[in-house]
N, C-alpha and C positions, 0 to 999 in steps of 0.2 A: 556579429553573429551571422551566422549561414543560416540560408533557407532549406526545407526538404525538398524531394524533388515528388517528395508522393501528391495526395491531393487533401491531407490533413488541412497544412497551410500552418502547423506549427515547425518553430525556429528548430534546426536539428541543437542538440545540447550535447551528442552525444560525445564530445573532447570532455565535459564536466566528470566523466563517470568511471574516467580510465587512470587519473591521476593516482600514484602511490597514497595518498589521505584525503581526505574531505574536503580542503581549504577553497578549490577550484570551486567545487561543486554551489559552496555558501557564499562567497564573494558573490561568483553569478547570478543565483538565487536570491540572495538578498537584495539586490535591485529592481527583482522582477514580483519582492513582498512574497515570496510563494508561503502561505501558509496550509496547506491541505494536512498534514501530518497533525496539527494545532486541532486542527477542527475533528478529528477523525479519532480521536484521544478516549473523549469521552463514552464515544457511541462503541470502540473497539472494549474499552474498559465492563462496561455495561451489560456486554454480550458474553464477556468471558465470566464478570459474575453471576449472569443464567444458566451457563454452562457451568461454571465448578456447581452451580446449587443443585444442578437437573441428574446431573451425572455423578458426584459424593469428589470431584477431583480438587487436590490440595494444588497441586502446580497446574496452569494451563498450559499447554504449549503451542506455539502460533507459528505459525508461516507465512511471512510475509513474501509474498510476489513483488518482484521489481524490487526491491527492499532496497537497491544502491550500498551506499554507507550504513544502515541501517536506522535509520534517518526515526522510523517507526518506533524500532526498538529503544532508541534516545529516548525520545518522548513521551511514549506509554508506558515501556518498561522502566526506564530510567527517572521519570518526571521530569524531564529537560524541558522547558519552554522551546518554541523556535527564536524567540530574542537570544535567550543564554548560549542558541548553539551559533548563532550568526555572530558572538562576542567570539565566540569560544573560537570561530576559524575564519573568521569573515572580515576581520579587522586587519590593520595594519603591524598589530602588535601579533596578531598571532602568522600574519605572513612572516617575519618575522623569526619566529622559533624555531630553530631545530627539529627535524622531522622526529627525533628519537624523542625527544622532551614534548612534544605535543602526545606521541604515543603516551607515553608515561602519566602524563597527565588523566589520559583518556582514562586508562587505566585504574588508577589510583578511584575515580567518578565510579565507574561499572563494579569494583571491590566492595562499593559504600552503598551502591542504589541496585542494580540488578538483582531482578527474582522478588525485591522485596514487596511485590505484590502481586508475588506467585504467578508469575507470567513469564516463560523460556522461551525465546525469540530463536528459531528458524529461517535464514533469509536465501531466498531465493533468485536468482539473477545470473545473467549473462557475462557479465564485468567481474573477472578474474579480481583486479586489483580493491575493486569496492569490497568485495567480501570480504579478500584475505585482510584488511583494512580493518572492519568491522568486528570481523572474528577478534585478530589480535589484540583489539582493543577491550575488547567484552562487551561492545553491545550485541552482538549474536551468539551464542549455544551453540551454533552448529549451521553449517554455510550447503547448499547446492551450487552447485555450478555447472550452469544445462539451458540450454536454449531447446525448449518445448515448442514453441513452434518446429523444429527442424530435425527436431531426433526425438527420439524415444526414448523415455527413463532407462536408465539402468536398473538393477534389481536391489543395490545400496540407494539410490535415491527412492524408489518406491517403497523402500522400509521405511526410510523419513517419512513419506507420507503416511505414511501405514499409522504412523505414530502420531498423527496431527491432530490438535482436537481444533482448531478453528485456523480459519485459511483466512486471510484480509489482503487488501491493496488500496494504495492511494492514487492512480491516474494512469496506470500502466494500461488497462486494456482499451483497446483501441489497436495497440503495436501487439498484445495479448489478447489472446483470442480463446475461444473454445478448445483449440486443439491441446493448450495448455494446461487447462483447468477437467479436461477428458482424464489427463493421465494424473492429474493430482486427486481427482475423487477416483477409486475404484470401488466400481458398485457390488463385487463379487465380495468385499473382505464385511466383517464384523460391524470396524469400528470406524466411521465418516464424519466429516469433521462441520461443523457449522462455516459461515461464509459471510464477511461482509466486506464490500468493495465499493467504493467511491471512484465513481465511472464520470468521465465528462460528458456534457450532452451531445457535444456534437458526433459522440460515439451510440452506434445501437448495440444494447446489451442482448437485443433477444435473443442471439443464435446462444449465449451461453445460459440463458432462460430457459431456450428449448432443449439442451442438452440436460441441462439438470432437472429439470422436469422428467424427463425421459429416465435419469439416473434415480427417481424417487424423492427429490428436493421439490419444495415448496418456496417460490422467492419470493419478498414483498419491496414494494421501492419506497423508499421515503418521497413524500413530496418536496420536501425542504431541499431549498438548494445551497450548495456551500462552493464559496469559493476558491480555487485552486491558487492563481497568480495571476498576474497582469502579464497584459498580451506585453509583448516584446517592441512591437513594430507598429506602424500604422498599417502595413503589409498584410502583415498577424494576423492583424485586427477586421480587418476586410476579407480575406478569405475564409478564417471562421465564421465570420457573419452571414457570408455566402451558400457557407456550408451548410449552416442551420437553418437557411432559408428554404434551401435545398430537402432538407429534411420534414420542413413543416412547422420550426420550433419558433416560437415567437423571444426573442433577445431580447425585447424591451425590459429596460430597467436592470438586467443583469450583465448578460454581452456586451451590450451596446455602452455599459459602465467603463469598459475597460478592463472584464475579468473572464478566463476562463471558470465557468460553474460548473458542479459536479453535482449527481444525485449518488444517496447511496442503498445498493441493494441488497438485503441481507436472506440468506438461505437458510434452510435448516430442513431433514430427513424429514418426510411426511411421516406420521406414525405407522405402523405395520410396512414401511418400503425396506425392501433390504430385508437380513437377517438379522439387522444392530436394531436395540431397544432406544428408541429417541423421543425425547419430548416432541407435539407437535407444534409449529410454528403457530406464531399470533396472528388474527387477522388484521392487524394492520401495525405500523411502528409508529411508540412512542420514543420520541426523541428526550436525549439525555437532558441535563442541562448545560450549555454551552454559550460561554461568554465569551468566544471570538465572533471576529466580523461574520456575518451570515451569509 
């Protein structure tokens, strides 16, 4: 594995994301334990049932950022463990398959499980092939493909958003930033969407804090930390330690374990911000319940 040349100090991945289906992506992953999609299940679950209660909505519809293969939509939408998907492409038997006959399969899963807990996945990403991947298969409804850092929506991609009732991501900002998440809220339209994001620490969330504050969101973080994957390298491992040290964060007992940790922060419209009617956020988050590693 390569190194980045930024000053993150995580392994670049990004050969896992470009491959014609998933197989790359979960072999790799699966070494590295990454469970964040596991952990983020319940709490995304959770939020879309305050949202269908607060708002009268029979289907949610989500957007997931960074979404790759649609790794989210599997798991939340689909109930896919990350064991069952690590079987599903990660093995020797599924390297193995015919790239048609892994599709077909995918397929046949998404006919039987998709929607049926009124959640329409959205995914959002830079990786032409992960989408078209994901779409084909049926774990996403409907794909973006747009690098928000460096361009500007189109006016077909800002009607997706237009349409979004909760926006989520697993580990992406850090590489995603505020300029991204500017053009996915517009604070001029109606209807805005709630927001929760599992951020790693050696990333500051503020500047997209102070943008959405700015935009009429109220954000709360959890203090619970969950874990993303294990560092890659003893490399890894030392210059996020650096980083965090850098930053002020104390690692003990998390980093220092051999894990990238994540917190997760959840938005929602202040009451009376905007011209959209929104419940107001709570002041502080209770966590679902969750019986992955912590």
């Amino acid at each position: 594995m390569r190194f980045d040349t930024d000053t993150t100090g995580k392994i670049s991945l990004d050969h896992i994301y470009t491959s014609p289906d998933p197989r790359a992506y979960f072999t790799t992953l699966r070494g590295l334990e990454y469970l964040i999609p596991q952990h983020a299940k319940p709490h995304f679950t959770a939020l879309a049932d305050q949202y269908r209660a607060a708002h009268g909505r029979t289907v949610v519809d989500i957007l997931d950022i960074g979404c790759s293969y649609g790794i989210n939509a599997a798991v939340t939408g689909c109930d896919l463990t990350m064991d069952e998907l690590y079987r599903r492409y990660g093995t020797p038997a599924a390297a193995a398959l015919p790239g048609a006959e892994l599709l077909a399969r995918d397929r046949r899963t998404t006919r039987a499980r998709a929607g049926a807990h009124g959640l329409r996945f959205t995914g959002l990403d830079t990786s032409g092939p992960a989408l078209a991947y994901a779409a084909r298969a049926g774990f996403l409804a409907g794909t973006v493909h747009a690098d928000l850092e460096r361009n500007r929506a189109t006016a077909e991609q800002r009607a997706v958003f237009a349409a979004t009732d909760l926006v989520v991501s697993t580990g992406c900002f850090g590489y995603v930033t505020d300029r991204t998440l500017s053009q996915v809220v517009d604070t001029e339209r109606e209807h805005r969407p709630w927001m929760a994001h599992f951020v790693l620490r050696m990333f500051s969330f503020d500047a997209v804090t102070e943008r959405l504050a700015a935009a009429g969101y109220e954000t709360v973080r959890s203090e619970r930390l969950f874990r993303q994957r294990r560092f890659a390298s003893p490399e890894e491992r030392e210059q996020v330690l650096d980083n965090l040290a850098d930053a002020g964060i104390d690692p003990t007992g998390q980093e220092t374990e051999g894990w990238f940790c994540a917190r997760l922060f959840v938005s929602r419209p202040r009451p009376g911000a905007g011209p959209g009617r929104h419940r107001p956020a709570p002041p502080h988050l209770t966590d679902p319940p969750d019986r992955g590693t912590p």
